[in-house]
C-alpha positions in Angstrom: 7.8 4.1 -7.4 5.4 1.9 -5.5 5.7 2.2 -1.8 4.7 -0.8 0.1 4.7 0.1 3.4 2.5 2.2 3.0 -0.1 2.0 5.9 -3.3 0.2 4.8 -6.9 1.5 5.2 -9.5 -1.4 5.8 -13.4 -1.8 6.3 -15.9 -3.6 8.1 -17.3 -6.5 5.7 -20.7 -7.7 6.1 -21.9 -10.7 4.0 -25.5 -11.2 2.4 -24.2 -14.6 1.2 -20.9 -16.6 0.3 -22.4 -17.8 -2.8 -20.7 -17.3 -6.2 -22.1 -14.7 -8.0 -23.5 -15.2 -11.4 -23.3 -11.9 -12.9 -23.7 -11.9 -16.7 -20.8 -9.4 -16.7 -18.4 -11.4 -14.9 -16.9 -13.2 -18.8 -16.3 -9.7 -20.1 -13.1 -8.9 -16.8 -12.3 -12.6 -17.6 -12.3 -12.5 -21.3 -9.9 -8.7 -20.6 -7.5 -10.6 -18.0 -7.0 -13.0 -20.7 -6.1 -10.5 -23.3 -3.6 -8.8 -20.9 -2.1 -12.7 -20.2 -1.8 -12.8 -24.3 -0.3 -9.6 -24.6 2.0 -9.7 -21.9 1.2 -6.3 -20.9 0.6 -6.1 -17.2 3.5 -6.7 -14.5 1.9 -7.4 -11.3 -1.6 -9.8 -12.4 -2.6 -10.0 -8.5 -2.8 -6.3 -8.0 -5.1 -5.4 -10.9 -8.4 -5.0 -10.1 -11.3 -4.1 -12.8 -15.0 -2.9 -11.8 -18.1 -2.8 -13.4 -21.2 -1.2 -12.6 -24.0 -3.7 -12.3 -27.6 -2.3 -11.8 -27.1 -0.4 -8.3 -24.9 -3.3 -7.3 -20.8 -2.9 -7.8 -18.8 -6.4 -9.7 -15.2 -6.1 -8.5 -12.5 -8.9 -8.4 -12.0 -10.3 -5.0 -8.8 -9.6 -3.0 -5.9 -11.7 -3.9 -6.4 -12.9 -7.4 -4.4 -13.3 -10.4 -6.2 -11.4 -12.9 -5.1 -13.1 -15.7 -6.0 -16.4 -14.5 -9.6 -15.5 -13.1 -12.4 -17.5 -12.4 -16.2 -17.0 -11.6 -15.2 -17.9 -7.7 -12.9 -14.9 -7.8 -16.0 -12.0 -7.6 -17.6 -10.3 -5.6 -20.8 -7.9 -5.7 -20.8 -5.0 -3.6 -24.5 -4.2 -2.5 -23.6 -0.9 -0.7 -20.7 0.5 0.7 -21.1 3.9 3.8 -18.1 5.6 3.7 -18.7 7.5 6.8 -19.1 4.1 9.1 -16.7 2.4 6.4 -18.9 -0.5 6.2 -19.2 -3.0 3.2 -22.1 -5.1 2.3 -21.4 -7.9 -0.1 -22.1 -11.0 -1.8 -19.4 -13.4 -2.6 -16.7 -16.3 -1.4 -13.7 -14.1 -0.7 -13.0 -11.0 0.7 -12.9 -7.8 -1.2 -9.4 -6.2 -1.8 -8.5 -3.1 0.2 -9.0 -0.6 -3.5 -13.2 -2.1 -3.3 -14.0 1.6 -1.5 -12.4 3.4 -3.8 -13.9 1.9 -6.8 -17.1 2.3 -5.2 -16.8 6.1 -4.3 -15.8 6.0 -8.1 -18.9 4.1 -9.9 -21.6 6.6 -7.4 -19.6 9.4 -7.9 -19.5 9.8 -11.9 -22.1 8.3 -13.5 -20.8 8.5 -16.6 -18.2 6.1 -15.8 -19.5 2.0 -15.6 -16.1 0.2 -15.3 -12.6 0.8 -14.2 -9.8 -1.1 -14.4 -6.5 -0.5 -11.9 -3.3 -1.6 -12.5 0.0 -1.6 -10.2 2.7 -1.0 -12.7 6.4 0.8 -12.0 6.5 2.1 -15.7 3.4 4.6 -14.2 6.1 7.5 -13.7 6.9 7.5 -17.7 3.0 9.0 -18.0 3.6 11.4 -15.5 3.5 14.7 -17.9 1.0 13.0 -20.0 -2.0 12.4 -17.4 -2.5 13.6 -13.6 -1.2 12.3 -11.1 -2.3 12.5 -7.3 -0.8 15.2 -5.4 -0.6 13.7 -2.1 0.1 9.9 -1.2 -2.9 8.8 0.8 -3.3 5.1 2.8 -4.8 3.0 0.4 -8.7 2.7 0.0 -9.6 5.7 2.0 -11.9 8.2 1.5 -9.2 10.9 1.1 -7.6 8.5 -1.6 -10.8 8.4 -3.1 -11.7 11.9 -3.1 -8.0 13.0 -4.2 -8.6 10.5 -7.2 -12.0 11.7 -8.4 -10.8 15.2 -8.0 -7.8 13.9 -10.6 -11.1 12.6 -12.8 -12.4 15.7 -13.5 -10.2 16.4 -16.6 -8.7 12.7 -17.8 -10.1 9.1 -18.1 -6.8 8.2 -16.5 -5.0 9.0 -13.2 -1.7 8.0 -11.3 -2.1 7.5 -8.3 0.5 8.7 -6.4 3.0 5.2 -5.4 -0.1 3.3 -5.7 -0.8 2.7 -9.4 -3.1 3.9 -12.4 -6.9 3.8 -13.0 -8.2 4.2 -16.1 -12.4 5.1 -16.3 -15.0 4.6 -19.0 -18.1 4.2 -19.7 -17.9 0.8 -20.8 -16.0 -2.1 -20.9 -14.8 -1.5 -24.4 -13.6 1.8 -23.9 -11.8 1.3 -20.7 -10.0 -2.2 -22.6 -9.4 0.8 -25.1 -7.8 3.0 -23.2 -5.9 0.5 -21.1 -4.5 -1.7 -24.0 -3.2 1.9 -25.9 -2.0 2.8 -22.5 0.6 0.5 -21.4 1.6 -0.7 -25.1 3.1 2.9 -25.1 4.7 1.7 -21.5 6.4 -1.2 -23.2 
């Protein structure tokens, strides 16, 4: 189902600072990648990426890291993102992973929703006439992937994305871990 050729959006990245980020929030996506290490529930641990909103700041796991074995060197904050110059501002060691935009667009978009988690998982098509799913494929972490996604939002917490993955929204941490953990145990 996942198609990886598929041809790669990516952004500009300034950086405020390469310093760690010490974001209270950063032991509740740490405490969750654990959970799914426990549980055994996710297939592909270095392409899940979980968000939180963080004042007007975005905390978003940095490109390349196991999710299950995360650390605090493995954030990033997003201070602002402009979609139109696709442009990043950020704070962190590592650079962000291509989905950061997305998630972004996401978090400013809805404010009902404060964290979202995104997982890369070939069992997706079983959910297909259960949740939407995107209708076109878009290049990954471009605004029409973004704007196809939220459009999905409107009517579920959860969305396929079209040979990409699935992203679950909430409102918090708790709910998202909800929905995510009820989620793929009916996957397994």
């Amino acid at each position: 189902m996942f198609d990886k050729n598929l041809s790669i959006s990516s952004f500009q990245t300034f950086y405020i600072s390469k310093e760690e980020s010490n974001c209270p929030l950063i032991s509740e996506i740490i405490r969750i990648g654990k959970k799914l290490k426990e549980y055994e529930m996710i297939e592909n641990s270095d392409k899940t990426i979980m968000s939180l909103s963080y004042g007007k700041r975005l905390l978003i796991n940095a490109n390349n890291t196991n999710f299950v074995e995360l650390k605090q060197k493995d954030f990033l904050e997003i201070i602002d993102y402009d979609p139109v110059k696709n442009v990043l501002l950020t704070m962190g060691p590592n650079e962000p992973c291509i989905d950061t935009s997305v998630h972004w667009l996401i978090h400013h978009s809805r404010n009902e929703v404060n964290a979202i988690i995104q997982v890369y998982d070939i069992r997706a098509e079983k959910l297909v006439k259960k949740v939407p799913i995107t209708d076109k494929e878009h290049p990954t972490g471009t605004l029409e992937q973004a704007k196809e996604v939220l459009r999905c939002l409107r009517d579920s917490k959860i969305v396929i994305i079209k040979n990409q993955g699935i992203v679950f929204v909430g409102n918090s941490v708790k709910e998202v871990e909800e929905l995510l953990l009820k989620t793929l145990g009916e996957l397994k």
